[in-house]
N, C-alpha and C positions, 0 to 999 in steps of 0.2 A: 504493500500500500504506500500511495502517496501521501498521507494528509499528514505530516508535519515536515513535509521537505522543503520548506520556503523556514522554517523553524516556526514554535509556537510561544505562548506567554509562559509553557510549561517547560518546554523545551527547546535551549539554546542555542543546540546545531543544526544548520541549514545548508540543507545536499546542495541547494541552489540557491541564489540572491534573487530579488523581485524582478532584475533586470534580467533573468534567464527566462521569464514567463514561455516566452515563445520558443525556447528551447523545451521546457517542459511538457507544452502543448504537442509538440510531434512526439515525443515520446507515447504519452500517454492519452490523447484526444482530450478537446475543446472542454469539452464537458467534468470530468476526472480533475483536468487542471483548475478548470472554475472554482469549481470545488475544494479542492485542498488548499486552492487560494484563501477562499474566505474563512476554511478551518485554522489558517496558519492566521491571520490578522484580524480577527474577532477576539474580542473581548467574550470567550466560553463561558467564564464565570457569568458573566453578569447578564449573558443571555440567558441559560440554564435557569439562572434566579428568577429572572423575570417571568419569562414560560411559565415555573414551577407558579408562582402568585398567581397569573394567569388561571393555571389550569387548564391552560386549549392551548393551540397555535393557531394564532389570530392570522388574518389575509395579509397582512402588511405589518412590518417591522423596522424603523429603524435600529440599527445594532451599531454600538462602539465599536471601535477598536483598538487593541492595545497598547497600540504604536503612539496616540492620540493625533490620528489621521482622522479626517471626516468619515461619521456615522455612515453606515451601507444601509439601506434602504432593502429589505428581503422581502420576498414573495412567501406566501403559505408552502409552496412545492419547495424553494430554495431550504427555509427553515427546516420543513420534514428532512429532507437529505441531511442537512448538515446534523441534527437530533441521532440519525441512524449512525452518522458516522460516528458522534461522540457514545452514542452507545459500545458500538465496539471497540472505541480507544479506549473506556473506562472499564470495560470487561475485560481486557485484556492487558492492563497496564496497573489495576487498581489488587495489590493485596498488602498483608501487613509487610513488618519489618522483615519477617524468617521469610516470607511467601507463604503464608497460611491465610486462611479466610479474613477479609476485609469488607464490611457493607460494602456489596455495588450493587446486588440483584434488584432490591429496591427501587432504586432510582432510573436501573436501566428501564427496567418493567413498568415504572412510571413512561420514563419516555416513550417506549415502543407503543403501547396505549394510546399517548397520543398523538402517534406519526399512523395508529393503524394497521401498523405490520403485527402480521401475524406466524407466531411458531407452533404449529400445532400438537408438538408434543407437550407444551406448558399449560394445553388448556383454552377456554373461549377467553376468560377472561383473570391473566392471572395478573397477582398483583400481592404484597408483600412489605409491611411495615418496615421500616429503618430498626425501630427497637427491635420488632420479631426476630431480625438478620442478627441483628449484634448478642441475641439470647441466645439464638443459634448455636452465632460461633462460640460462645462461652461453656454451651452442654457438649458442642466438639468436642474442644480440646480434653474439658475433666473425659470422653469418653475414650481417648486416647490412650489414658494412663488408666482403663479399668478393666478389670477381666470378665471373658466374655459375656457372663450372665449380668452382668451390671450396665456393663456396654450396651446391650441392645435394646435395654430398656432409655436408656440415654441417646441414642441415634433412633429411636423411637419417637424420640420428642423432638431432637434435630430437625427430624424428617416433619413434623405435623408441625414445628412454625416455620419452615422454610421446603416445604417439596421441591422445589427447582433445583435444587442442588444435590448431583450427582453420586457425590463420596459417600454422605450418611448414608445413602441407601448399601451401595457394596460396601462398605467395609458393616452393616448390620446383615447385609449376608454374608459375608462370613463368619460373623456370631453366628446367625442361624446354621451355618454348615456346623461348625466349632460343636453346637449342643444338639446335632443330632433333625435338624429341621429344612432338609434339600427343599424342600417346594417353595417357603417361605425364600430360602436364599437364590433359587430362581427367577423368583419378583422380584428382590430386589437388586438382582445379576441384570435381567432386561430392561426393568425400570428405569436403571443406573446410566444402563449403557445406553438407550436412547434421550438422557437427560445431557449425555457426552456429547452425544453427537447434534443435539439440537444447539447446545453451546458452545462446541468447537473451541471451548477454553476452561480448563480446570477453576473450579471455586477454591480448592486449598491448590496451590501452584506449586509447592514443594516439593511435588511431583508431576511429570509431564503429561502432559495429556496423551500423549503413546502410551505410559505405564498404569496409566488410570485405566486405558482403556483394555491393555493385556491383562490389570487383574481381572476385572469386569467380564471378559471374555472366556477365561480360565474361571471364574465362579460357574458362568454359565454351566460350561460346560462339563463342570463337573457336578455341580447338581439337577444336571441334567441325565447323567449316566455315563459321562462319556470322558469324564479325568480320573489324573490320578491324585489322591489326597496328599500326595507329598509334594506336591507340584503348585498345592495351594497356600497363601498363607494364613496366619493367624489374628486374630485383631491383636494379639500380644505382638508379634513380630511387625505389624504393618505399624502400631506406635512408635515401634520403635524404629523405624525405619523413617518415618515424616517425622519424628524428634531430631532423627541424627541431621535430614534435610535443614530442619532450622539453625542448627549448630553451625551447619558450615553455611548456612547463608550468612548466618550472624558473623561468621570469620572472616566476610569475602571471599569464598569461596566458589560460589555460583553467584549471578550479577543479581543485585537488586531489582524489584521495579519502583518506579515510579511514574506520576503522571506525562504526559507528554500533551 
């Protein structure tokens, strides 16, 4: 993607300066560039804020920009585009300090809501508190450090104030495999794994969305009939394998994120 190649207010480095426009433009088409243009030199915050008071995406906009260049003047179609874009840069850019869960589901799922687009593995109409998210992530983590039979009852409640997020469910099938309950850990193997792929980006990031997707797939398929149980892990090993992740993030070890 191009949307911070001109740089943003988030992010300092710029693959190209405003005077390459038309070099960007061949690369990528009229359109794509418009675009990233006005992702790169809009004031994001103060749009996002206003929207949100809002509540709609009105026909017409003028938007700052952060350069304190004259206001841009938006269309309803231009706004929805640029809302999708920022959806993805915050879904993709936004976790804690380790790369473990950070509120974004909220806000994206606000957004999406009101751009219209639709994921239909989330639902007609899904949507999810800021506090919900952040209780979420707090019966995560204690589920992390708990042995199986406590754990699933804790990625139980994960799961009922934040369904969109993909982990609570598999790593509570593997509790369910763990005590003995393959069907349960099949739902939440398939569950899991079309929440992956409707997000195309891991909610704890600690681990990559290929490895979220290989346990996932490895649950499946062994509560399905068709693995083998040593092949699976444990919710005791998988703690401790997104503990060790945040160790070495916290070392500098793997890159941080942050906004852009």
């Amino acid at each position: 993607m191009v949307h911070s190649v001109y740089s943003t207010s988030f992010f300092g480095y710029a693959l190209f300066s405003l005077r390459e426009r038309e070099k960007v433009r061949r690369l990528v088409g009229r359109e794509s560039e418009a675009l990233a243009y006005l992702f790169c030199v809009l004031d994001r915050a103060s749009l996002c804020s206003r929207i949100f008071k809002l509540g709609r995406i009105p026909d017409r906009l003028s938007v700052a920009r952060h350069d304190g260049g004259r206001p841009i003047r938006l269309s309803r179609a231009a706004l929805k585009k640029l809302l999708l874009v920022e959806c993805a840069n915050t879904a993709e850019q936004t976790s804690a300090e380790d790369g473990g869960p950070a509120p974004w589901m909220s806000n994206v799922l606000f957004w999406l809501r009101l751009t219209e687009f639709k994921m239909p593995a989330l639902g007609s109409s899904p949507a999810i508190s800021n506090h919900a998210e952040q209780t979420a992530i707090a019966v995560y983590s204690a589920a992390l450090h708990s042995p199986a039979d406590r754990a699933i009852a804790e990625l139980s409640r994960v799961a009922a104030l934040n369904p969109f997020a993909a982990e609570p469910r598999i790593l509570r099938g593997l509790c369910a495999l763990e005590l003995g309950d393959p069907s349960q850990a099949l739902l939440d193997a398939v569950r899991g794994q079309a929440l992956l792929t409707a997000w195309a980006i891991p909610w704890d990031k600690r681990l990559s969305l290929a490895t979220w997707c290989e346990i996932s797939s490895g649950l499946s398929s062994h509560a399905g009939g068709g693995g083998r149980l040593s092949n699976i892990p444990t919710i005791a090993s998988m703690g401790n394998l997104i503990l060790a992740a945040s160790r070495d993030a916290i070392r500098g070890q793997s890159p941080k994120q942050g906004l852009r």
